[in-house]
C-alpha positions in Angstrom: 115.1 146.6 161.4 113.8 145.3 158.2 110.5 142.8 159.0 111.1 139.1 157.8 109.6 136.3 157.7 110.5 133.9 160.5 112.2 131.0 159.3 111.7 127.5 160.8 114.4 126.4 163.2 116.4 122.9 161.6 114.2 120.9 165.0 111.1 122.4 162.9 111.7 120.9 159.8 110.3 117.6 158.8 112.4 115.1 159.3 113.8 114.0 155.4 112.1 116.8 153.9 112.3 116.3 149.8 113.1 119.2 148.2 112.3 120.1 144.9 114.8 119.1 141.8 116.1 121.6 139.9 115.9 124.5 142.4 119.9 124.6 142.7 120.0 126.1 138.6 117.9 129.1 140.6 120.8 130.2 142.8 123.6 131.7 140.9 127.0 130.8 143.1 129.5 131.8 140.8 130.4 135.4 143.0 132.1 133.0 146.0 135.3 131.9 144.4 138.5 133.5 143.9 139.9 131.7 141.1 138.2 130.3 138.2 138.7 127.8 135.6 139.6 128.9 131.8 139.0 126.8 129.0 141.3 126.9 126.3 139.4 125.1 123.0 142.7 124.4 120.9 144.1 121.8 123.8 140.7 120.5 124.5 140.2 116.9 123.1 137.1 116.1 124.4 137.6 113.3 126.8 134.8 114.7 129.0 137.1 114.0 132.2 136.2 117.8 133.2 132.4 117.3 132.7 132.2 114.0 134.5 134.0 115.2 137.8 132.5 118.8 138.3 130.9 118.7 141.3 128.7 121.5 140.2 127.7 120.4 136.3 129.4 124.1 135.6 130.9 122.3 132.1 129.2 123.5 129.4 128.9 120.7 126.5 127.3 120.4 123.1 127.0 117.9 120.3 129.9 115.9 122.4 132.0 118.4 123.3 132.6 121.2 125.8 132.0 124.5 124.3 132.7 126.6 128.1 132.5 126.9 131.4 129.3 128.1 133.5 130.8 130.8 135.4 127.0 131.2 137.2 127.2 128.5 138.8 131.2 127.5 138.9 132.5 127.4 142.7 136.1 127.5 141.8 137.2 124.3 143.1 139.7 123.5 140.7 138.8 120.3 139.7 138.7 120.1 136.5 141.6 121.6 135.6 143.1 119.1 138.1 141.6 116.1 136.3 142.5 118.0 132.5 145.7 115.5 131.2 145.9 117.8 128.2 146.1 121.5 130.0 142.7 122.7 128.4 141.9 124.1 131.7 144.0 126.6 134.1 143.1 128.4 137.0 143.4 132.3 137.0 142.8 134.7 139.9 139.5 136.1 139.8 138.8 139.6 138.7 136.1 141.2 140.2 
C-alpha cells in the first residue's frame, strides 16, 4: 500500500475555509466527458451567447471574438451549443 498523506476529514475543516482564486485553471478536467463541443468559425457571428453561459469559461475569445474551445478544461455539458441560434457549435462523440 502506497504511504499518503492523511487527509482532513470535511468535520476537520474550518468552517468557510477561502480557497485560493485561480487554483481551478490547475486541474485539467477535460478527460471526463464523452462528447465535446466543435466550433465551426464560418457560422460563428460572435454574439458571445456561448462565452457568457459556459459554466466552465472553456470559450476561448480574442479581440471580441471566439477563436476555440478549451478542451482542458471543457466538461461536455453541452451548453453552448444549446444556447448557439446560429449552429456554430455541435456536439460529437468523443474520441479517445
Amino acid at each position: 500500500m502506497k504511504n499518503e498523506e492523511k487527509k482532513p476529514t470535511a468535520a476537520e475543516l474550518p468552517a468557510g475555509g477561502i480557497v485560493e482564486a485561480g487554483t481551478a485553471a490547475q486541474f485539467k478536467t477535460g478527460p471526463w466527458r464523452s462528447i465535446k463541443p466543435v466550433w465551426s468559425k464560418e457560422k460563428c457571428k460572435a454574439c458571445m451567447i456561448c462565452w457568457i453561459y459556459c459554466p466552465d469559461a472553456s470559450i476561448q475569445v480574442a479581440d471580441g471574438k471566439v477563436t476555440g474551445i478549451d478542451y482542458d478544461h471543457c466538461k461536455g455539458c453541452g451548453i453552448c451549443s444549446k444556447e448557439c441560434k446560429f449552429g456554430a457549435i455541435t456536439m460529437e462523440a468523443e474520441k479517445k
